[in-house]
C-alpha positions as CSV (number, residue, x, y, z in Angstrom):
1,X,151.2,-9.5,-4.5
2,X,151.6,-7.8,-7.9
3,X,149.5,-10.3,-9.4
4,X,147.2,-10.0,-6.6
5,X,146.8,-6.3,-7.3
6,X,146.1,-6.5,-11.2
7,X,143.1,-9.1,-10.3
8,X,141.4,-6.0,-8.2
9,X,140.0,-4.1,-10.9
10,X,139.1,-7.1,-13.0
11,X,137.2,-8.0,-9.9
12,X,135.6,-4.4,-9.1
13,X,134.5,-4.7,-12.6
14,X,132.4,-7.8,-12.4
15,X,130.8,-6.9,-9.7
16,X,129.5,-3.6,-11.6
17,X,128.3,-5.5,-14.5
18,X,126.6,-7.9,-12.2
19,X,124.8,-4.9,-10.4
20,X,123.7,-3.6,-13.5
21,X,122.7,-6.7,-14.6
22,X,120.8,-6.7,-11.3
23,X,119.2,-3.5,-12.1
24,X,117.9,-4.5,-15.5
25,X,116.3,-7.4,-14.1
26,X,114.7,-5.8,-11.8
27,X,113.1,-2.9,-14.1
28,X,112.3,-5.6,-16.5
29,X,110.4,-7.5,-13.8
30,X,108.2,-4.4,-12.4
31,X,107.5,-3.2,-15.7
32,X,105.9,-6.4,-16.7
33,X,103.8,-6.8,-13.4
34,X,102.5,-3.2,-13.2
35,X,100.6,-4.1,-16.3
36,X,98.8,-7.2,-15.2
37,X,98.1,-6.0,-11.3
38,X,96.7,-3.2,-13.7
39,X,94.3,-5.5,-15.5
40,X,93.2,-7.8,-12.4
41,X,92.2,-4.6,-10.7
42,X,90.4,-3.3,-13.6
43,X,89.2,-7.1,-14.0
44,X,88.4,-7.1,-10.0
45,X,86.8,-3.7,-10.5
46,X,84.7,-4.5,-13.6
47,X,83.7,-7.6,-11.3
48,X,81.1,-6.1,-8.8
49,X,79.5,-4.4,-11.7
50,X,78.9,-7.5,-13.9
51,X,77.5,-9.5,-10.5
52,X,75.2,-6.2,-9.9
53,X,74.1,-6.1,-13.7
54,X,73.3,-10.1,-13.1
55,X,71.2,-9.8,-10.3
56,X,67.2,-8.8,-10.6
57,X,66.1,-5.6,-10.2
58,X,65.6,-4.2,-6.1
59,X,61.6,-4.5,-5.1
60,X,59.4,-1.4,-6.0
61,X,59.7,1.2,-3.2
62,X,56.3,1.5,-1.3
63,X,53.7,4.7,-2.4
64,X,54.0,7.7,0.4
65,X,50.7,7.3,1.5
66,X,50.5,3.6,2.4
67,X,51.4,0.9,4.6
68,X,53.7,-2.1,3.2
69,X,55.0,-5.3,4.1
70,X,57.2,-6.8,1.6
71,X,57.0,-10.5,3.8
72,X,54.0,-10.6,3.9
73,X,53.3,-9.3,0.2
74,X,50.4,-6.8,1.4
75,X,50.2,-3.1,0.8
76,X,47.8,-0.8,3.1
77,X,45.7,2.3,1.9
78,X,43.6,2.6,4.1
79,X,41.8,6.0,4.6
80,X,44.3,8.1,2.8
81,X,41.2,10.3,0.7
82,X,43.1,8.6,-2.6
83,X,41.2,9.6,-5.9
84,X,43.4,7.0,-7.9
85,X,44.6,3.7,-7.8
86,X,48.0,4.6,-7.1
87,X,51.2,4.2,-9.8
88,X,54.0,3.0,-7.9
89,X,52.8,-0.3,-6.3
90,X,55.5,-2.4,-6.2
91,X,55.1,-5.8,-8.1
92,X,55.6,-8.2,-5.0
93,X,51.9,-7.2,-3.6
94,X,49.8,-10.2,-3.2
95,X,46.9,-8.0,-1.1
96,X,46.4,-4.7,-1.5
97,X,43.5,-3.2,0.7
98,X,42.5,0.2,-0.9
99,X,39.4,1.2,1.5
100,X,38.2,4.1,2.7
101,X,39.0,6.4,0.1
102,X,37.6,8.7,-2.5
103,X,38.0,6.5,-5.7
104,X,34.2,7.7,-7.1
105,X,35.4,6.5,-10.9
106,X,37.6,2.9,-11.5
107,X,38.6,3.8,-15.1
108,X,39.7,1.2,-18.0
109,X,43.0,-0.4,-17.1
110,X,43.0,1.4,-13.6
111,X,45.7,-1.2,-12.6
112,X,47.7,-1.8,-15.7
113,X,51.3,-1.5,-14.6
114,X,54.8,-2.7,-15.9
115,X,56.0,-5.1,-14.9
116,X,52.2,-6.3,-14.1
117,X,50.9,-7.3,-11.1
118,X,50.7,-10.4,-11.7
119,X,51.0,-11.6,-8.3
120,X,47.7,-9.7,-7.1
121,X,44.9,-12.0,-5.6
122,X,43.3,-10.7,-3.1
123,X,42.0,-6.7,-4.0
124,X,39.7,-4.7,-1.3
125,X,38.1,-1.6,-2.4
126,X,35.1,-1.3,-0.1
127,X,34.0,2.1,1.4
128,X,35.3,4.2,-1.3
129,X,32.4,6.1,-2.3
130,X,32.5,4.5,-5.9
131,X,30.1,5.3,-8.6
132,X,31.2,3.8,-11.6
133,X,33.3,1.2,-12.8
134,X,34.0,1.3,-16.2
135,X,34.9,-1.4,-18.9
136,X,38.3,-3.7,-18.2
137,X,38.6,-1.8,-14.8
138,X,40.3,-5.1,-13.7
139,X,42.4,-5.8,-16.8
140,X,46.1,-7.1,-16.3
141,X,45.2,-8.8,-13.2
142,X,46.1,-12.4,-14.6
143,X,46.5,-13.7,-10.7
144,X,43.4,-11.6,-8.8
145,X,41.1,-14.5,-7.3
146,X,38.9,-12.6,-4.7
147,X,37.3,-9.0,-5.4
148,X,35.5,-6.8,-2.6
149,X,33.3,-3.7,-3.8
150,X,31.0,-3.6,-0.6
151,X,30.0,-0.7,1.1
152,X,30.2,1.5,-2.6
153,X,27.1,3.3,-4.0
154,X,27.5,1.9,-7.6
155,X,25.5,4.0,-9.9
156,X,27.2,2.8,-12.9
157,X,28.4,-0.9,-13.3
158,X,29.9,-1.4,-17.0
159,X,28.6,-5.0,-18.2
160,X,32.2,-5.6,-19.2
161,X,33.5,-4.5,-16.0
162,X,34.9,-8.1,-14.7
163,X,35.1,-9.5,-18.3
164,X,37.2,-6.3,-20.4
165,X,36.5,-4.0,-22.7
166,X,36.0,-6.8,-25.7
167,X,34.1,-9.6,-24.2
168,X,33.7,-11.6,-27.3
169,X,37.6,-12.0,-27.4
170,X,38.8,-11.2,-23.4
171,X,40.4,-14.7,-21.6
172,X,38.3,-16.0,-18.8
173,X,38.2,-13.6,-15.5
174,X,40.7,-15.5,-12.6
175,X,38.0,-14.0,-10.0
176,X,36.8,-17.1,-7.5
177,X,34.9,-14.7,-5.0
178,X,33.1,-11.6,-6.1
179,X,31.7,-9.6,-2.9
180,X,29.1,-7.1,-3.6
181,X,27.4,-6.3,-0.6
182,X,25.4,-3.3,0.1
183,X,26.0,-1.5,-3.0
184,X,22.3,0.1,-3.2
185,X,22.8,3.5,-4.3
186,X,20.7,6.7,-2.7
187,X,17.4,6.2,-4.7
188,X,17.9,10.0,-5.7
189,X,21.0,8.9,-7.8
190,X,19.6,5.5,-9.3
191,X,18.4,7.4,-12.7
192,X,15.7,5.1,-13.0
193,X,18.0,2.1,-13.9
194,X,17.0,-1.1,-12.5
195,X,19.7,-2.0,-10.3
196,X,19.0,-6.0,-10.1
197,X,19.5,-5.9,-14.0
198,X,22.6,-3.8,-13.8
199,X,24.4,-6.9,-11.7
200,X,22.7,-9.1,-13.4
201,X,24.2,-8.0,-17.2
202,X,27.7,-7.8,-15.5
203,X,27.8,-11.0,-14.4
204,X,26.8,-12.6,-17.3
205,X,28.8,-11.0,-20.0
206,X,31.0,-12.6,-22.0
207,X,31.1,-16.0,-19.9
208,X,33.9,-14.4,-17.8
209,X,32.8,-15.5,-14.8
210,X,32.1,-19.1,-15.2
211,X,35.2,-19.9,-12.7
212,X,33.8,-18.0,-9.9
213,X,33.3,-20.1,-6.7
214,X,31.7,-17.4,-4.2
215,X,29.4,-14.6,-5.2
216,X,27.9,-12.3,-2.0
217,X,24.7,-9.6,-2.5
218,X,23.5,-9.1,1.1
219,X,22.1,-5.8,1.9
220,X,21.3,-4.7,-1.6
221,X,17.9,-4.4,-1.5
222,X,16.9,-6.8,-4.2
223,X,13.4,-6.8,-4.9
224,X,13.8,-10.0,-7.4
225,X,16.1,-11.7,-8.7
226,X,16.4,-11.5,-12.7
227,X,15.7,-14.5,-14.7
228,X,19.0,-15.2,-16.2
229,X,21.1,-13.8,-13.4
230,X,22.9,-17.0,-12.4
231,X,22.5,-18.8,-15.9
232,X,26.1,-18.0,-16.5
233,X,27.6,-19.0,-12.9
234,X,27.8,-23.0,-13.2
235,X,30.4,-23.4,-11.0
236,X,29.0,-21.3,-8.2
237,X,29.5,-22.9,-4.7
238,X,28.2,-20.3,-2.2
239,X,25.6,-17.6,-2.6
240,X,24.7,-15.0,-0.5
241,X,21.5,-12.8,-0.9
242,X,20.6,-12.6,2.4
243,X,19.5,-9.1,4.3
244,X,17.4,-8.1,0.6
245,X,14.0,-7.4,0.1
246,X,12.8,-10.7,-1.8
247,X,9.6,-11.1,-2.2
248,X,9.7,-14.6,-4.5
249,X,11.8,-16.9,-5.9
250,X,9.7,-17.7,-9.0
251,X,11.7,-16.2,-11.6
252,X,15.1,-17.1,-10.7
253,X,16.7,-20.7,-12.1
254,X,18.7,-22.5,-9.7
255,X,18.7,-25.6,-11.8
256,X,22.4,-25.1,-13.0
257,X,24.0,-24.4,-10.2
258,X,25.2,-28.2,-9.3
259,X,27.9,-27.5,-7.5
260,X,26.2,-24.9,-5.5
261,X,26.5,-26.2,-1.3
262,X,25.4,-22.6,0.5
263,X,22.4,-20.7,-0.4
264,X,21.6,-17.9,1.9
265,X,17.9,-16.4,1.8
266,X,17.7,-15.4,5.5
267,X,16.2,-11.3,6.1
268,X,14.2,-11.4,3.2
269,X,10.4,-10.8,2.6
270,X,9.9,-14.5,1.2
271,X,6.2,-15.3,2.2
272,X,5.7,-19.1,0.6
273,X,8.5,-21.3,-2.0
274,X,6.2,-22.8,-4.9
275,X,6.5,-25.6,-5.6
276,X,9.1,-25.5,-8.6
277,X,11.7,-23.7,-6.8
278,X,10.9,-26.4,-4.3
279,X,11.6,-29.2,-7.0
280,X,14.8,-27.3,-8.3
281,X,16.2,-26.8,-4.2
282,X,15.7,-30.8,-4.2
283,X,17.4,-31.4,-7.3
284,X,20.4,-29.8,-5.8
285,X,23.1,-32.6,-4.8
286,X,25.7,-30.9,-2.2
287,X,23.2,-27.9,-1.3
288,X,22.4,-25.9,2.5
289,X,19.8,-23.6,2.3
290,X,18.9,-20.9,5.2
291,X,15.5,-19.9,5.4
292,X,15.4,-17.5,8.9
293,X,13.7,-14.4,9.6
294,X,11.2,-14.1,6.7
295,X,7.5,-13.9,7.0
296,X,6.0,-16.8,6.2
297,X,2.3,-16.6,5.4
298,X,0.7,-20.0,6.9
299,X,-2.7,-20.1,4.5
300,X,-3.9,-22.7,2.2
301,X,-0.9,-21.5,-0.2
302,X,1.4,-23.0,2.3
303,X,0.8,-27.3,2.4
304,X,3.6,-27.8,-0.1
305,X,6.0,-26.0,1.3
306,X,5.4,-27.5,4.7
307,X,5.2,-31.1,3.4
308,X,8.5,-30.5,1.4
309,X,9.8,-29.5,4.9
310,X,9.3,-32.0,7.2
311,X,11.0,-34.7,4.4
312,X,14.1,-32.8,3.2
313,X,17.3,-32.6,5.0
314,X,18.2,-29.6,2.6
315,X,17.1,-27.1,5.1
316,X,19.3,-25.8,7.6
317,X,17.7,-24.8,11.0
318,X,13.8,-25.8,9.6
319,X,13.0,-25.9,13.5
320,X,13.3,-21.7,14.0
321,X,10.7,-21.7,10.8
322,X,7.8,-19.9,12.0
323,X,4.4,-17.8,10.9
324,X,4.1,-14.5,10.8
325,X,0.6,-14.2,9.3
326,X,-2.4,-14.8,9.2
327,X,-2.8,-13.7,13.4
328,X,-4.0,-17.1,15.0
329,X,-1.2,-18.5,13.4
330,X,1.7,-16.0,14.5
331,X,4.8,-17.7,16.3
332,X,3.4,-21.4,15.2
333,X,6.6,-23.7,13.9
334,X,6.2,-24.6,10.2
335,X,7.4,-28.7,10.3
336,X,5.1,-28.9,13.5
337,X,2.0,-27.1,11.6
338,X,-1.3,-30.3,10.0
339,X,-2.6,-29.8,6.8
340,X,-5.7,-28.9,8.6
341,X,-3.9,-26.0,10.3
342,X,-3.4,-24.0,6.9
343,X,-6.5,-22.3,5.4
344,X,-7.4,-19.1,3.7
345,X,-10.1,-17.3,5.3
346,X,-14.0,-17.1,3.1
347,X,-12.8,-14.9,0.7
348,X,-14.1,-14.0,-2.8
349,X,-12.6,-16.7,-5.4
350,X,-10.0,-14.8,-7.4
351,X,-11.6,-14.8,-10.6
352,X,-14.7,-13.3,-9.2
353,X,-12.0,-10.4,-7.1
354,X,-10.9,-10.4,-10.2
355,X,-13.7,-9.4,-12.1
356,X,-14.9,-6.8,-9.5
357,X,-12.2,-5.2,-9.5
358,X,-12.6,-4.8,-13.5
359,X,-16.8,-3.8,-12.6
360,X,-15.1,-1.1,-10.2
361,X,-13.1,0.4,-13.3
362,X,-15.6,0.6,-15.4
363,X,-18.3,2.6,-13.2
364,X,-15.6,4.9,-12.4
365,X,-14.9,5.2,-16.0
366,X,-18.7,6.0,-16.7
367,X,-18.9,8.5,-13.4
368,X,-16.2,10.5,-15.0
369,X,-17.5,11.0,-18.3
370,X,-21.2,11.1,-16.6
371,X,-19.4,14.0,-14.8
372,X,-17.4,15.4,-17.8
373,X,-20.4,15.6,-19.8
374,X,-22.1,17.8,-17.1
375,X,-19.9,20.2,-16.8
376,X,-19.9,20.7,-20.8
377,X,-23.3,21.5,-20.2
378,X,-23.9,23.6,-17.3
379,X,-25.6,26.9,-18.9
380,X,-28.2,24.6,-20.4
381,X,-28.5,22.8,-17.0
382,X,-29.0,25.9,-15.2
383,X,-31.2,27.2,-17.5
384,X,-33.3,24.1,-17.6
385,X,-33.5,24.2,-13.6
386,X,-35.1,28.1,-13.7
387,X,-37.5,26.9,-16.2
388,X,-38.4,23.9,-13.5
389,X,-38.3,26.1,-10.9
390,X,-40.8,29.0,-12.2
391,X,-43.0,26.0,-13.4
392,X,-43.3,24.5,-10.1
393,X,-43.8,28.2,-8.7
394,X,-46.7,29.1,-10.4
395,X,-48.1,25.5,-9.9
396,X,-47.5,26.0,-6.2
397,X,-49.3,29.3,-6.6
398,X,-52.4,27.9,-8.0
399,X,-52.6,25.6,-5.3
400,X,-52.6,28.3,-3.1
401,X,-55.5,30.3,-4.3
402,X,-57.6,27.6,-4.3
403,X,-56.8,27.0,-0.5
404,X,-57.8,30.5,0.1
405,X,-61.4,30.6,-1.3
406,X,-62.3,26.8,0.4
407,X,-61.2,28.0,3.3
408,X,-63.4,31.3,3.6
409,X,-67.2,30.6,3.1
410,X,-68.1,33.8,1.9
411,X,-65.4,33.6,-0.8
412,X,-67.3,30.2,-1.9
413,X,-70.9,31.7,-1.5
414,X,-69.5,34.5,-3.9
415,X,-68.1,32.0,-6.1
416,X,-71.1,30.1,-5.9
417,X,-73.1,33.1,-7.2
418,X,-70.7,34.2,-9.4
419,X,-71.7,30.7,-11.2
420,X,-75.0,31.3,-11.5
């Protein structure tokens, strides 16, 4: 028992130092974890922040006064009364309709943004009242295939609109379809600049347009079409210049355009096709042309044009050809119309018009100095005319007398006497 009872605080003792030994263990354990669950939360913190910093940036937000739809990549601003392009359109748009506004001026780098818009192809701005687009309007469009300006009362188209500022040194223009339909401006705002050679220098400068595919011009009111205004369009497909106010063909060159497969000509004032725009239609591999609604003149001008007819296939719709003048020919179909059908009516030969014309000028030249000359001298004229007129008066008067005395016998018996 004594024994028993000196081996009891030995005991209580190790069981102290094992509890403290416990303790230590313990503290020495949490302090080393606290340290590291530290870390991997700052690690698993820091984690969402490095993924965020990885990923791209979130799509541009839409402008206030538009319409977007970021699947289908188009962006709406559609009668808004906008007087700029506006600055926030976010870089996914792929069409952007801008129509119906009040745009008037497109300025240099009107849609240079960062990041560009390089996804942009299809771009509307018809019916914005525009009247000027300057140089590089369409700069930093790398992607833009199809361009609509209808409907705008263009005063003011730069040369280098479609091709930048710097032709000589400006890349290619993307553009594949150019639509420029009824762009005639009020004919009090023209400022007596031809408007066919206003298109015609902007599609031609600088070459940037030798990739379009599609070029449209209806309802312009073209009274011709300039010589060299398709000389720089050899990959044109389809051209539209229907609805103008054409009166020939003989000036324009359509011998490039090989590729071309659609020519429209219908509502024009076409009135015969000579011969070599007949030759150069012909020459044409892969080309339709449409010919309705113009007033053909069936005279002795016409017997090419309706040979060339009835043997080409290059005419679409030939049958609906008909007259319009002279009269007796109204209504008549071209392809069904003889060789004997198409005279002109006895008429002077031009060179004798001609010359008549040139007699006419010159008697009205002579008239007016005739007429010129007396009115220089009207004081001697009227003076001249008195003199005439007491002349004739004492003539007149002499005459007179002498009817007197014949007529009385007793003034001749008197003057009878008086002789002898």
């Amino acid at each position: 028992m004594p024994g028993g009872c000196s081996r009891g605080p030995a005991a209580g003792d190790g069981r102290l130092r094992l509890a403290r030994l416990a303790l230590v263990l313990l503290g020495w354990v949490s302090s080393t974890s606290l340290p590291s669950s530290a870390s991997s939360s700052t690690s698993s913190a820091s984690f969402p922040a490095t993924a965020a910093s990885g990923q791209p940036p979130l799509p541009g937000r839409c402008p206030p006064p538009c319409e977007c739809s970021e699947a289908a990549r188009t962006v709406k601003c559609v009668n808004r009364n906008l007087t700029e392009v506006p600055a926030d359109l976010p870089p996914y748009v792929r069409n952007l309709f801008l129509t119906g506004n009040q745009l008037a001026v497109l300025p240099a780098g009107a849609f240079a943004r960062r990041p560009p818009l390089a996804d942009l192809a299809a771009l509307n701005l018809s019916g914005n009242r525009l009247k000027e687009v300057d140089a590089g309007a369409f700069e930093h469009l790398p992607g833009l295939r199809q361009l609509d300006l209808s409907h705008n009362p263009l005063i003011d188209l730069s040369p280098f609109a479609f091709s930048g500022s710097n032709a000589s040194v400006a890349a290619p223009s993307p553009l594949v379809e150019l639509i420029l339909n009824r762009l005639e401006p009020p004919a009090a705002e023209r400022h007596n600049r031809s408007f066919e050679g206003m298109v015609a220098a902007a599609l031609r400068a600088g070459h940037a347009l030798r990739g379009l595919r599609r070029l449209e011009l209806a309802s312009n009111q073209l009274l011709y079409l300039p010589r060299d205004l398709l000389a720089q369009l050899p990959g044109l497909r389809h051209l539209d210049l229907r609805n103008n106010s054409l009166v020939s063909l003989s000036h324009v060159s359509f011998r490039n355009l090989t590729h071309l497969e659609s020519l429209h000509l219908e509502d024009n004032a076409l009135k015969v096709l000579r011969n070599g725009t007949l030759a150069e239609l012909q020459s044409l591999p892969h080309v339709r042309v449409f010919l309705d609604d113009n007033p053909w003149v069936c005279d002795c001008h016409m017997p090419d044009m309706v040979a060339w007819l009835k043997e080409t296939e290059v005419v679409q719709g030939k049958g609906r050809l008909t007259c319009a003048f002279p009269e007796k020919m109204r209504h008549r179909v071209l392809v069904e119309l003889n060789s004997s059908d198409l005279d002109c009516d006895p008429i002077l030969p031009p060179s004798l018009q001609t010359s008549y014309v040139f007699l006419g000028i010159v008697l009205a030249l002579i008239g007016a100095i005739f007429l010129l000359v007396l009115y220089l001298n009207r004081k001697g004229i009227k003076k001249w005319m008195h003199n005439i007129r007491d002349a004739c008066r004492d003539h007149m008067e002499g005459y007179h007398y002498r009817y007197e005395i014949n007529a009385d016998p007793r003034l001749t018996n008197l003057s009878s006497n008086s002789d002898v």
